[in-house]
Backbone as ProteinMPNN parsed JSONL, in Angstrom:
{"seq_chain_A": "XXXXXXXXXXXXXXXXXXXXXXXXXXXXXXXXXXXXXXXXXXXXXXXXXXXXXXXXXXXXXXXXXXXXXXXXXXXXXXXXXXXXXXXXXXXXXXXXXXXXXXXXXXXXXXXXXXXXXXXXXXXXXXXXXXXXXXXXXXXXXXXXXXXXXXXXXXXXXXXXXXXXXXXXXXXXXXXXXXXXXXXXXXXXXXXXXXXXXXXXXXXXXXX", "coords_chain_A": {"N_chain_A": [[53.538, 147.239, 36.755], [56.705, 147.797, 38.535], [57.533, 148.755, 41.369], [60.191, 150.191, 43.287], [60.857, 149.965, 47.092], [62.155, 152.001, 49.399], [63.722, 153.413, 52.119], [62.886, 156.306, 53.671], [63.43, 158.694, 55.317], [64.931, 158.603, 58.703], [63.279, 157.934, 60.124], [61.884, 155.342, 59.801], [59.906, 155.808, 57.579], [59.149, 155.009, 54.153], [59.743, 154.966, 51.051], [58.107, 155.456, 48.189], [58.926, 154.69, 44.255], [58.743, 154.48, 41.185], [60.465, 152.039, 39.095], [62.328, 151.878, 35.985], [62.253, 149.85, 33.44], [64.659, 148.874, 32.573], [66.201, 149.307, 35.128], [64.534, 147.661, 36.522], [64.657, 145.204, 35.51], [67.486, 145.237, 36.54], [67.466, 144.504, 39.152], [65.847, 142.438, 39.393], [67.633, 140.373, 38.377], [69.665, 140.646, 40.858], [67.935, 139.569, 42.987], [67.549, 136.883, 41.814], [70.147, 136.152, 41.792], [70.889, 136.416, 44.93], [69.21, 134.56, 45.98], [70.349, 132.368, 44.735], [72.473, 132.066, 45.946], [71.747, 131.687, 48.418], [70.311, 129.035, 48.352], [72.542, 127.925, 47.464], [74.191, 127.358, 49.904], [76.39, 125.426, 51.193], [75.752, 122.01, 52.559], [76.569, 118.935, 54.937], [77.86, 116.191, 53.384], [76.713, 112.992, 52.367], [79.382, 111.304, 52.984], [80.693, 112.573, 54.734], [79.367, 112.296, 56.986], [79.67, 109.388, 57.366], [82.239, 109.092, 57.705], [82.221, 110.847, 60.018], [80.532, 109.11, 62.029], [82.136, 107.314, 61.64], [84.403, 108.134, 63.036], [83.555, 109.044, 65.902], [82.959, 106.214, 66.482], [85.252, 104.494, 66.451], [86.642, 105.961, 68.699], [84.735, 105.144, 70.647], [84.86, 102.484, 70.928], [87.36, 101.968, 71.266], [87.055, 103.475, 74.32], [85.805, 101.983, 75.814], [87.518, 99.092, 75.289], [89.631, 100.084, 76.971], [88.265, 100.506, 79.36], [87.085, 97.245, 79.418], [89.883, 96.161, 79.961], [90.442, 97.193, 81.823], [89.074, 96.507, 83.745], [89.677, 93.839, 83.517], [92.36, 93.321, 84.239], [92.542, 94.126, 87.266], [90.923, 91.858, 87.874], [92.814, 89.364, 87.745], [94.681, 90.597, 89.13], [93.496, 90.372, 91.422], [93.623, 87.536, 91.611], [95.912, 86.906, 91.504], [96.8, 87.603, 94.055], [95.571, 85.838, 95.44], [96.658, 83.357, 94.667], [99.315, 83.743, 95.282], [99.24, 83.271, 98.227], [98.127, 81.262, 98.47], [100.146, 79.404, 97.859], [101.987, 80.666, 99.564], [101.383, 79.467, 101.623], [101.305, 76.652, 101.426], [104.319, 76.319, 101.607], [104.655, 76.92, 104.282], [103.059, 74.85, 106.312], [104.306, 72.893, 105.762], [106.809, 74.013, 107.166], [106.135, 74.064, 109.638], [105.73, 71.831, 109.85], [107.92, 70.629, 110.557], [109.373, 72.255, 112.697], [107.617, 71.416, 114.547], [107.901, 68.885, 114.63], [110.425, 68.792, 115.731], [110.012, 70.059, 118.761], [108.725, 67.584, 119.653], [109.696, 64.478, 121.551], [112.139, 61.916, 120.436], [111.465, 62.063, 118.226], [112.11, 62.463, 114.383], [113.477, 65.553, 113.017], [112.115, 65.587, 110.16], [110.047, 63.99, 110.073], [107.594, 62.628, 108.536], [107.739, 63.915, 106.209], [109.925, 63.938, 105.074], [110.193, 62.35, 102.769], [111.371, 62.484, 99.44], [109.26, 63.757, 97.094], [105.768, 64.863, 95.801], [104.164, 66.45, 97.236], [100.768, 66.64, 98.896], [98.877, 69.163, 100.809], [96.111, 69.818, 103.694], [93.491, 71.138, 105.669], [92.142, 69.839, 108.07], [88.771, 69.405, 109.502], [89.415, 68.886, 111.994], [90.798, 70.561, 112.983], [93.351, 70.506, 112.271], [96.399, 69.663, 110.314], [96.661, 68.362, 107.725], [99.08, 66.222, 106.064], [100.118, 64.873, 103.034], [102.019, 62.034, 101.259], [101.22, 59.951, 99.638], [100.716, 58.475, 96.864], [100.437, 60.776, 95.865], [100.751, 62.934, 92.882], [101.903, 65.331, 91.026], [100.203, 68.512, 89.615], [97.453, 69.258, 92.382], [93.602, 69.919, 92.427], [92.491, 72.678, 93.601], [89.726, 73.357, 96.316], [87.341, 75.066, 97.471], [85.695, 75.759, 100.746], [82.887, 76.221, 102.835], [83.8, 77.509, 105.004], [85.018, 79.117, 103.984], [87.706, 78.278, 103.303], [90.546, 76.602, 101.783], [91.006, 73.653, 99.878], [91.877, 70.805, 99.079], [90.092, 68.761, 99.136], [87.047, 67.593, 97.37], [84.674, 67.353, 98.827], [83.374, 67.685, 102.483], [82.385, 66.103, 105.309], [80.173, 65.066, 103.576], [79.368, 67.379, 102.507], [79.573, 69.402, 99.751], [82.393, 71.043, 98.245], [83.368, 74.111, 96.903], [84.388, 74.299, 94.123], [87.391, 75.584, 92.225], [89.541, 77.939, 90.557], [91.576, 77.315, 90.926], [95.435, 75.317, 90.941], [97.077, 73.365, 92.909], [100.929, 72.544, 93.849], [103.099, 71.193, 95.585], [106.314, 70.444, 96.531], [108.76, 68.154, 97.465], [112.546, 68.113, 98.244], [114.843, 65.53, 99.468], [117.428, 65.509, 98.85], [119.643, 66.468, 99.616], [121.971, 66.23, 102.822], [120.365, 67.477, 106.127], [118.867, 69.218, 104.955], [115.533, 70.43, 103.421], [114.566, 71.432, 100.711], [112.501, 73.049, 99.23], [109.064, 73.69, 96.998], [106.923, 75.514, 96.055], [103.805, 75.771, 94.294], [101.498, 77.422, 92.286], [99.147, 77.273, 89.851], [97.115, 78.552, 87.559], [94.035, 78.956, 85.264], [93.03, 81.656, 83.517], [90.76, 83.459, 81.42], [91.672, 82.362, 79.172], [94.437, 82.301, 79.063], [97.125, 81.069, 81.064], [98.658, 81.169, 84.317], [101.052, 81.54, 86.727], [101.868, 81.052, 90.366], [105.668, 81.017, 92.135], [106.669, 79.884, 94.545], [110.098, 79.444, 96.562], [111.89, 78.001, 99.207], [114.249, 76.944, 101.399], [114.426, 74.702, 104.287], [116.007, 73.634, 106.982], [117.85, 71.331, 109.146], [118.522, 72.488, 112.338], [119.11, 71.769, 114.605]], "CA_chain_A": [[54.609, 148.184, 37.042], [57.657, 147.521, 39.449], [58.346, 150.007, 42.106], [60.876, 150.49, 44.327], [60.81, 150.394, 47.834], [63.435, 152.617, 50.214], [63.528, 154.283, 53.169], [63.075, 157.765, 53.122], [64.559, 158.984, 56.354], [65.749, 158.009, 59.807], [61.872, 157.586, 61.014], [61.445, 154.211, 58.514], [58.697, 155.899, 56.612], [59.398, 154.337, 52.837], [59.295, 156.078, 49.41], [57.546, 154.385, 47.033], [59.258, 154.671, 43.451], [58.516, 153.206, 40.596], [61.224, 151.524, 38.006], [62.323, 151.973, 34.657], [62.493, 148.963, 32.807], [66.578, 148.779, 32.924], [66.294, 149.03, 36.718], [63.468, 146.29, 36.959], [65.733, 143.761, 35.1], [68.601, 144.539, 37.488], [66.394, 144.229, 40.41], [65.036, 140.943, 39.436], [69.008, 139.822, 38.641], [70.272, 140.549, 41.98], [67.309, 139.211, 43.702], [68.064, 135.82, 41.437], [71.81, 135.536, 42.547], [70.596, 135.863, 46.445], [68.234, 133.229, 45.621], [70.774, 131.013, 44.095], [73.574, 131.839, 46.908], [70.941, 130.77, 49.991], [70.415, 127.582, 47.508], [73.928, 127.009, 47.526], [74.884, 126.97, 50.989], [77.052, 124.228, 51.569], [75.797, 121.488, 53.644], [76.829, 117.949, 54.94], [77.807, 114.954, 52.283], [77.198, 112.163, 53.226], [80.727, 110.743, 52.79], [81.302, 113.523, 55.853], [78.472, 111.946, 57.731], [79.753, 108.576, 57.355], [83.547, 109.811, 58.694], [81.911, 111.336, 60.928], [80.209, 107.987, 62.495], [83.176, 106.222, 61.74], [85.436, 108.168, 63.841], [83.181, 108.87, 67.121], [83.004, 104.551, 66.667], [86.771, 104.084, 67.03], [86.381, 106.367, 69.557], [83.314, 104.669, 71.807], [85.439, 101.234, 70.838], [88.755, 102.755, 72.516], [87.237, 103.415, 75.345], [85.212, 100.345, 75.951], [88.196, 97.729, 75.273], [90.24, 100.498, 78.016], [87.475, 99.521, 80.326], [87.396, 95.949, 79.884], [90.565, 95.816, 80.245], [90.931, 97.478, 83.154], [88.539, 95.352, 84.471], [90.626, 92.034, 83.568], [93.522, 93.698, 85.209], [92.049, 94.017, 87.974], [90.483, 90.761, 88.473], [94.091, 89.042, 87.399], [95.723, 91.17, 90.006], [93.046, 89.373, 93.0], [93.891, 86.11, 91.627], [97.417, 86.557, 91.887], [97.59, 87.356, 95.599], [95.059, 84.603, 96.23], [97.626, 82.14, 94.327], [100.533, 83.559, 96.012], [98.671, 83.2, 99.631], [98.284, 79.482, 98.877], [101.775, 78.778, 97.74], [103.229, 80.447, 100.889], [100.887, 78.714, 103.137], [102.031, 75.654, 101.303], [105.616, 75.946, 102.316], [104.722, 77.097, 105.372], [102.723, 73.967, 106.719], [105.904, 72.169, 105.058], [107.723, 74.44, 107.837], [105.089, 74.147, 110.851], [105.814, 70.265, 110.257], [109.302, 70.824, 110.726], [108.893, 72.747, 113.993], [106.307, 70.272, 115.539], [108.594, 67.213, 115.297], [112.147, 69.64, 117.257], [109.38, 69.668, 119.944], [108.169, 65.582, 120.362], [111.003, 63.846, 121.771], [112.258, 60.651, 119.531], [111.086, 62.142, 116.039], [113.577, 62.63, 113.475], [112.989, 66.829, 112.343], [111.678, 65.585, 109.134], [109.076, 63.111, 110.17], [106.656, 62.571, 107.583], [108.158, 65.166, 105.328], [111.735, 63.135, 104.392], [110.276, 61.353, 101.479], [111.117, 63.235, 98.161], [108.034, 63.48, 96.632], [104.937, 65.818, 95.658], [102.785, 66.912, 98.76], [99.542, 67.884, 99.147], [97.836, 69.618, 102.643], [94.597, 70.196, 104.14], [93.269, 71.627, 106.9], [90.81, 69.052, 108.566], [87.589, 69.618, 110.828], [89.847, 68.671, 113.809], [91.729, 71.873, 113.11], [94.862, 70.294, 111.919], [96.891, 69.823, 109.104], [96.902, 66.616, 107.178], [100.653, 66.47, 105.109], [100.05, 63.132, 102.562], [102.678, 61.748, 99.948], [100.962, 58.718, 98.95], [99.785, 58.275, 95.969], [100.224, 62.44, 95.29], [101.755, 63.317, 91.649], [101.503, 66.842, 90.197], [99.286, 69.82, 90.792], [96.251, 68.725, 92.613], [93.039, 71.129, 92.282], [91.998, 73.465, 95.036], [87.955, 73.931, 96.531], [86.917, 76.641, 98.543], [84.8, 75.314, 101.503], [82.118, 76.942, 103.682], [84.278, 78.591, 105.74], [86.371, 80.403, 103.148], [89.067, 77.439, 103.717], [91.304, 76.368, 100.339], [91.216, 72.592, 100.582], [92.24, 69.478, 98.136], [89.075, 67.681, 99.24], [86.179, 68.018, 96.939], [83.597, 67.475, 99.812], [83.767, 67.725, 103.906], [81.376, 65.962, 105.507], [79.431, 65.125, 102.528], [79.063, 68.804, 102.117], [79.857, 69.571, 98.685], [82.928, 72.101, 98.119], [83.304, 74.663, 95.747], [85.425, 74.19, 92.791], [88.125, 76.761, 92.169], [90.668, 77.793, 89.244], [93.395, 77.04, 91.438], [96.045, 74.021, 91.358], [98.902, 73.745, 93.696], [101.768, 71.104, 93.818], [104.262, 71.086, 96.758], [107.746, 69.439, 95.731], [110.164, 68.183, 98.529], [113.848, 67.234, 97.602], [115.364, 65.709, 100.295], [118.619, 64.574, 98.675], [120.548, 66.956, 100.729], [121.672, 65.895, 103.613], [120.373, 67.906, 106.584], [118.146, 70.396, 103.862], [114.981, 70.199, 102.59], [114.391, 72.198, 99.577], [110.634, 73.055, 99.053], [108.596, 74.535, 95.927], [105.384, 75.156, 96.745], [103.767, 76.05, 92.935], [99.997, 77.546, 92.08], [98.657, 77.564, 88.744], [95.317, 78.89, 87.351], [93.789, 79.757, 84.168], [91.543, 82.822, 83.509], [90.163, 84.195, 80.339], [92.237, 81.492, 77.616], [95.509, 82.494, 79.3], [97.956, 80.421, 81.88], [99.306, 82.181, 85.213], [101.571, 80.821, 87.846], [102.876, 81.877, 91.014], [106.117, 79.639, 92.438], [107.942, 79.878, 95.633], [110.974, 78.163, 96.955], [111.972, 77.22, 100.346], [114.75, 75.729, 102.695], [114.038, 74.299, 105.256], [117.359, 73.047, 107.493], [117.977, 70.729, 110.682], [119.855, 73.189, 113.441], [119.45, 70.774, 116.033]], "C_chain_A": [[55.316, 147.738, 38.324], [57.711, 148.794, 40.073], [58.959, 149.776, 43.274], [60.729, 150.974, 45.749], [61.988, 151.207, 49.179], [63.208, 153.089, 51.696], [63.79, 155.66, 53.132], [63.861, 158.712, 53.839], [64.836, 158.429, 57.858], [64.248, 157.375, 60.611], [61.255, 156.378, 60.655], [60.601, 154.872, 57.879], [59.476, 155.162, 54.943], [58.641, 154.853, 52.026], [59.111, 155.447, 48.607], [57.693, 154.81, 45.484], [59.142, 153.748, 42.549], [59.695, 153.252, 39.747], [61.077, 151.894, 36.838], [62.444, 150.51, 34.21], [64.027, 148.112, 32.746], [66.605, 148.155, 34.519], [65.418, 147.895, 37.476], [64.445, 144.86, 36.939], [66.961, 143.611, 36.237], [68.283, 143.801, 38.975], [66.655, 142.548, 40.576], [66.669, 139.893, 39.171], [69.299, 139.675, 39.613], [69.095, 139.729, 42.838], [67.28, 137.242, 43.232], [69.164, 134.848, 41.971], [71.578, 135.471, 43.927], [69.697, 134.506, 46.426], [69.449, 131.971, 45.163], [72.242, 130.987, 45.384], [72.822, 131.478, 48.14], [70.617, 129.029, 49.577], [72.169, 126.697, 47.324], [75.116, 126.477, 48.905], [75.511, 125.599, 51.386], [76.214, 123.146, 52.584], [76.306, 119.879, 53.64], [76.675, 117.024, 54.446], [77.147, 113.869, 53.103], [78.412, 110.898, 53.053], [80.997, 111.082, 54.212], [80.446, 112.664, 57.209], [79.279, 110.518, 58.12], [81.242, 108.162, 58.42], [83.052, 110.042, 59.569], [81.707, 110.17, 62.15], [81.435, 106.826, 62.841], [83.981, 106.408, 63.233], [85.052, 108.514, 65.48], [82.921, 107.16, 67.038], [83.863, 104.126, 67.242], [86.879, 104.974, 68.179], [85.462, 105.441, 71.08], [84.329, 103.188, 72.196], [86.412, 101.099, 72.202], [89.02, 102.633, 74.057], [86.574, 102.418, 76.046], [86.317, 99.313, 76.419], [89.209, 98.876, 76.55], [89.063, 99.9, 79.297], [87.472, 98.476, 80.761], [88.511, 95.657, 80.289], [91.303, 96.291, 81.837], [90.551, 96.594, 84.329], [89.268, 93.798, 84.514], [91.656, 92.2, 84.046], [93.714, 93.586, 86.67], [91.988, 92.495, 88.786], [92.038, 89.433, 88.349], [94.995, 89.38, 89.114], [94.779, 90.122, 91.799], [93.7, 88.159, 92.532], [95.326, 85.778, 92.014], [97.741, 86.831, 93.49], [96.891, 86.227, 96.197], [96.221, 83.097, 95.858], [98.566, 82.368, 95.101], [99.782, 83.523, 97.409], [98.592, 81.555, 99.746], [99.312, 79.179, 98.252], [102.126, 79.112, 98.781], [102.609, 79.585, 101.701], [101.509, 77.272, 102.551], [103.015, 74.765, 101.649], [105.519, 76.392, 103.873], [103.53, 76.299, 106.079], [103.938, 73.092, 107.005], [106.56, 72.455, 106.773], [107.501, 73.895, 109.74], [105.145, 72.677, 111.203], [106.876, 70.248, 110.793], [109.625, 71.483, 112.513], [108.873, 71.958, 115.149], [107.334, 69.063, 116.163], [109.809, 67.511, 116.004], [111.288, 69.461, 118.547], [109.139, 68.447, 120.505], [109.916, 65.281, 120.362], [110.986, 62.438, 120.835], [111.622, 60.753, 118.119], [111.977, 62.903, 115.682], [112.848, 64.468, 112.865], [112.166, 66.556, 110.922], [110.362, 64.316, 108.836], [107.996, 63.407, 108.941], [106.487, 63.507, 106.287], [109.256, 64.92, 104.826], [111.286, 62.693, 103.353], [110.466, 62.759, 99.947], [110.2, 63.138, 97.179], [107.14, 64.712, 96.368], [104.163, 65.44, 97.053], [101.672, 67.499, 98.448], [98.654, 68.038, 100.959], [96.526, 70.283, 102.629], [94.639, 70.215, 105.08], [91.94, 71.182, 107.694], [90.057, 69.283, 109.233], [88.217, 69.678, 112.144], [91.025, 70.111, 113.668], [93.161, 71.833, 112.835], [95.469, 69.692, 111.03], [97.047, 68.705, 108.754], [97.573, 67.131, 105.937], [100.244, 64.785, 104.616], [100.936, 63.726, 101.246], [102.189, 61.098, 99.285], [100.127, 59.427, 98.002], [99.119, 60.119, 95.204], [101.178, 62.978, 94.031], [101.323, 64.079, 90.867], [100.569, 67.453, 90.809], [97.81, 69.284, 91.026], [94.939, 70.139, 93.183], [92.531, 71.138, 93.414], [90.542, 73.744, 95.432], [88.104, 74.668, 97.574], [85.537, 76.03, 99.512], [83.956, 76.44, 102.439], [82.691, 78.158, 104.264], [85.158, 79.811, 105.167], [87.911, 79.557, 103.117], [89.488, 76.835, 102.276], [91.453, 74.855, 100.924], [91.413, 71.739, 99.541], [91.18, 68.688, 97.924], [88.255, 68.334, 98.246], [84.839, 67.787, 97.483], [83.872, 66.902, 101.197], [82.662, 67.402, 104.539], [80.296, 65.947, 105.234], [78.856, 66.322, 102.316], [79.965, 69.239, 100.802], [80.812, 70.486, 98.458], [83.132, 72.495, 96.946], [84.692, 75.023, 94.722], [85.871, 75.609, 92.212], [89.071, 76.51, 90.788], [91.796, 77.277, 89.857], [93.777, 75.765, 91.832], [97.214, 74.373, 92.129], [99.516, 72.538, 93.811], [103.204, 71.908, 94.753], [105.418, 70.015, 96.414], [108.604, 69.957, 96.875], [111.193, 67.792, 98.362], [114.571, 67.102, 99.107], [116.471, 64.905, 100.011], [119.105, 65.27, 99.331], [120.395, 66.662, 102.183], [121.058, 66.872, 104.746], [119.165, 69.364, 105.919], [116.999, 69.795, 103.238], [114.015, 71.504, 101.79], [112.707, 72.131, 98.811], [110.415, 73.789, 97.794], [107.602, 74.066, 95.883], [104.395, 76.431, 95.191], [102.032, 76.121, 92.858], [99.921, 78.056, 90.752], [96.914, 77.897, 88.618], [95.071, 79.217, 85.659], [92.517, 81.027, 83.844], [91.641, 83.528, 81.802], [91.298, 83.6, 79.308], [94.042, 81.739, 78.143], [95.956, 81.751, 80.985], [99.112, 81.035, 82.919], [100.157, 80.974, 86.06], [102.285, 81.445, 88.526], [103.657, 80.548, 91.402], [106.756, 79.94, 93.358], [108.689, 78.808, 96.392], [111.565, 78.756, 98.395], [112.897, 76.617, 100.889], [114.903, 75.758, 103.888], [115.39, 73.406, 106.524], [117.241, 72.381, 108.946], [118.798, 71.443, 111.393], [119.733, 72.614, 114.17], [120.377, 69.532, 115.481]], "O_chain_A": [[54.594, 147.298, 39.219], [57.909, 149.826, 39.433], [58.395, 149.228, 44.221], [60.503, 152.174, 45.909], [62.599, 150.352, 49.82], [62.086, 152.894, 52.163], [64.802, 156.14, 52.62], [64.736, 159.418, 53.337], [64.965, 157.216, 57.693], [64.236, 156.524, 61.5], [60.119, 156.191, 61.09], [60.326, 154.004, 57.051], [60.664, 154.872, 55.082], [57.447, 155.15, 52.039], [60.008, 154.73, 48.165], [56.66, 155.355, 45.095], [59.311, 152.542, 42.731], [60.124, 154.384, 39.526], [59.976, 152.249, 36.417], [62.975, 149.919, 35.151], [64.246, 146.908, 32.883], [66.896, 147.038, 34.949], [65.554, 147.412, 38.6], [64.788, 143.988, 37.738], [67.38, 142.565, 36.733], [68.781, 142.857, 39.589], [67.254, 141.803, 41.352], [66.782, 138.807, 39.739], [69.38, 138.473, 39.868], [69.716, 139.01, 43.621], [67.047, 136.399, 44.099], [69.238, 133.676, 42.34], [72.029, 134.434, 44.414], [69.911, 133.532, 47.148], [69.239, 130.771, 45.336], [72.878, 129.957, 45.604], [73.495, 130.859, 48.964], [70.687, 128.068, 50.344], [72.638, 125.57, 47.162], [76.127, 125.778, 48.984], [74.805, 124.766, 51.955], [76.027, 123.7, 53.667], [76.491, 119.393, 52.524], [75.579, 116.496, 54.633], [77.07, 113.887, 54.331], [78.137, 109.699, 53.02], [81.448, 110.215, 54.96], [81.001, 112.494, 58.294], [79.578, 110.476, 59.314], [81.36, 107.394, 59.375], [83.426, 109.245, 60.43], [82.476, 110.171, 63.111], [81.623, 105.975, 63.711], [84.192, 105.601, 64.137], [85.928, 108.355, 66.331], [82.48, 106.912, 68.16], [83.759, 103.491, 68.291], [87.57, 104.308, 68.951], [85.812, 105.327, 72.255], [84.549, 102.818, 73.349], [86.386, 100.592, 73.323], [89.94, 102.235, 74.771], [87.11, 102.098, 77.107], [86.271, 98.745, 77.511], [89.665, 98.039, 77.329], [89.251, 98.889, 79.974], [87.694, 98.218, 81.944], [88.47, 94.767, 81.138], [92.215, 95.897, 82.564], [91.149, 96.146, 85.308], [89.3, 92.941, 85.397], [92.179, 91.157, 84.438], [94.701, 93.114, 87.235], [92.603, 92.077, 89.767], [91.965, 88.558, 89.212], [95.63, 88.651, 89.876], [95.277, 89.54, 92.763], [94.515, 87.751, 93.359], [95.79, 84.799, 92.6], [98.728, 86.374, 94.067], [97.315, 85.65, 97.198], [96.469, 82.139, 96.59], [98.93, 81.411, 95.784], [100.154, 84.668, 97.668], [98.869, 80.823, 100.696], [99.131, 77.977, 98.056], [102.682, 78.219, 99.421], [103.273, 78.931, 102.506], [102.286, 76.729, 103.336], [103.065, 73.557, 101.88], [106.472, 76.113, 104.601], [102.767, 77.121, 106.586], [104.408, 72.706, 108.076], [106.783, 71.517, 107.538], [108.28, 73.552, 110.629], [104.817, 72.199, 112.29], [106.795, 69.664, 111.874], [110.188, 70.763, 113.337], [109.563, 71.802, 116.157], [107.542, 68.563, 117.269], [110.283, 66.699, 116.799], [111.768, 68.747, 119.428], [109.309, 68.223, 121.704], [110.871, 65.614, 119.659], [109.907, 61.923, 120.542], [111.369, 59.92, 117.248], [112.562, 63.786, 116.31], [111.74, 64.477, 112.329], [111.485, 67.526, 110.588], [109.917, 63.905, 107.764], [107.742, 64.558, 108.588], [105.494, 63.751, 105.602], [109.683, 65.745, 104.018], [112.249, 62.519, 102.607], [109.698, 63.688, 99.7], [110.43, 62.294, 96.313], [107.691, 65.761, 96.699], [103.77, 64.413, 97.607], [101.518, 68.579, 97.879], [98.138, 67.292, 101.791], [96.025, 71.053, 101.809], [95.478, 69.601, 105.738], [90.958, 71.89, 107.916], [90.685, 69.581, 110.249], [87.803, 70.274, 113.138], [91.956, 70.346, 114.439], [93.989, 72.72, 113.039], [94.777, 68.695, 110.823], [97.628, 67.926, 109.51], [97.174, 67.942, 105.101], [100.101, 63.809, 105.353], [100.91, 64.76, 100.579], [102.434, 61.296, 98.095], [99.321, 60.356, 98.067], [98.151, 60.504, 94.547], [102.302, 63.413, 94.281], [100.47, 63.785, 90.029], [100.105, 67.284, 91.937], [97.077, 68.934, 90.101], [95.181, 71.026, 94.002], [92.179, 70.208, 94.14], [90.062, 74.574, 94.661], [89.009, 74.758, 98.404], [84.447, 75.881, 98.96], [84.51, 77.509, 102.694], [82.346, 79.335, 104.158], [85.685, 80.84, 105.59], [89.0, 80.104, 102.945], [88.509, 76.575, 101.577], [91.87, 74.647, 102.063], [90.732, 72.272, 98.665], [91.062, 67.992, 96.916], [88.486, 69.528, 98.052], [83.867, 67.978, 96.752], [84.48, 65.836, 101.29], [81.769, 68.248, 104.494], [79.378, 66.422, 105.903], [77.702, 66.294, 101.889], [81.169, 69.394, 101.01], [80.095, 71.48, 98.344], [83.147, 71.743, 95.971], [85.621, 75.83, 94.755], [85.125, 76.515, 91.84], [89.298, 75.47, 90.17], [92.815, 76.871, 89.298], [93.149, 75.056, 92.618], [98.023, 75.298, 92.051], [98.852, 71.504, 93.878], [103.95, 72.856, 94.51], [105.206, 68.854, 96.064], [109.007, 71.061, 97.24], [111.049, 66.576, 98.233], [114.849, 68.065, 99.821], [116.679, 63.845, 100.601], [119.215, 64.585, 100.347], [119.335, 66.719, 102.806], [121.272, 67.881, 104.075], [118.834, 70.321, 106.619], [117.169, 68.781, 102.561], [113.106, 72.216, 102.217], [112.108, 71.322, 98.103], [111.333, 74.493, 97.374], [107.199, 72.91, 95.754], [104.438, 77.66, 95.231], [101.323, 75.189, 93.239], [100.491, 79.1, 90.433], [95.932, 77.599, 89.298], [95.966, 79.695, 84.962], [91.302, 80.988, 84.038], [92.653, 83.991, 81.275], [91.84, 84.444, 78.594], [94.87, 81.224, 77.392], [95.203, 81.895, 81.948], [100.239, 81.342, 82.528], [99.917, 79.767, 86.009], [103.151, 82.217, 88.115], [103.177, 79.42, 91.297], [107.806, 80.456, 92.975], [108.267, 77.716, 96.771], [111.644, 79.973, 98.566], [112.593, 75.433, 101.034], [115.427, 76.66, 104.542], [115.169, 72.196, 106.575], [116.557, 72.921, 109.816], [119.983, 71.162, 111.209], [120.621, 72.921, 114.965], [120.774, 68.665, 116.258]]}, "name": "protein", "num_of_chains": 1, "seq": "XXXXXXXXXXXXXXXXXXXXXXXXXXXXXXXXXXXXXXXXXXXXXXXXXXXXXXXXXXXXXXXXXXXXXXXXXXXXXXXXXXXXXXXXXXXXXXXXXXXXXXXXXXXXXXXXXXXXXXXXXXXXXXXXXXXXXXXXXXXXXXXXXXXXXXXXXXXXXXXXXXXXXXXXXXXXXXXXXXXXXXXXXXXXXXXXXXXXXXXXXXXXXXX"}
């Protein structure tokens, strides 16, 4: 026998009734269909799952390659003031030669700096600037020595210097008369790609 349980009044006690046969069957119906609607609750495909993965991926990706790239931005942006720092000093050795020789009596303003040609400079142990044409054609590569010094040599007192991305090539035109027209040029390469800074220069006799 089926019987019905209820509440009888506001105190919970419960009235215990029993069923007719009619009322059993509906019973056991409705208690079927809750049974089959907690069984049917929807839950996650996995199609949804898979979307799901996909699109926090392109997500994680996103911000990753924003990262790196901020980071290569970055490191791009030092290289470029270290290139432009050795192009100006470039032309401004160029200039410092120019200078030197208005001061010595009986040298022509352009002493050792008239030939039209590629230049390269260094800054020697004795503290002073060695300007050579000979035998200098195109960009010649830059080492980084002990002291933090940018130098052409690749060792100073058989002390080994350290090999850098950076080339520089100094170009003097001295077909004009009285003018010499400088371009003092640093290249580098970083990460499969080709940078260059280039600055130009004249340089004039007022005496």
């Amino acid at each position: 026998m089926i019987y019905d349980l209820r509440k009888k009044n506001k105190n919970q006690c419960l009235e215990v009734q029993p069923l007719n046969a009619e009322s059993a069957s509906w019973r056991i119906q409705e208690l079927k269909a809750k049974s089959y609607q907690l069984k049917a609750v929807k839950g996650f495909s996995i199609l949804e799952v898979i979307v799901s993965l996909a699109i926090i991926t392109v997500g994680i990706l996103a911000v990753l390659s924003l990262f790196t790239q901020t980071i290569r931005s970055g490191e791009v942006s030092i290289n470029q003031e270290i290139a432009t720092n050795l192009a100006q000093e470039g032309i401004e050795v160029i200039r410092n030669k120019r200078d030197s020789n208005w001061i010595k009596l009986n040298i022509d303003w352009n002493n050792e700096i008239s030939k039209t040609s590629d230049y390269k400079v260094n800054f020697e142990n004795n503290n002073k600037w060695d300007i050579k044409s000979e035998g200098v054609s195109g960009f010649q590569k830059l080492y980084l020595r002990d002291d933090k010094i940018y130098t052409h040599n690749d060792k100073d007192n058989e002390i080994k210097n350290i090999s850098t991305i950076f080339k520089r090539r100094i170009e003097i035109d001295n077909t004009t008369v009285d003018i010499l027209k400088i371009t003092s040029t640093v290249q580098w390469t970083e990460r499969s790609s080709n940078y260059s800074i280039i600055l130009k220069d004249n340089l004039y006799n007022w005496q």
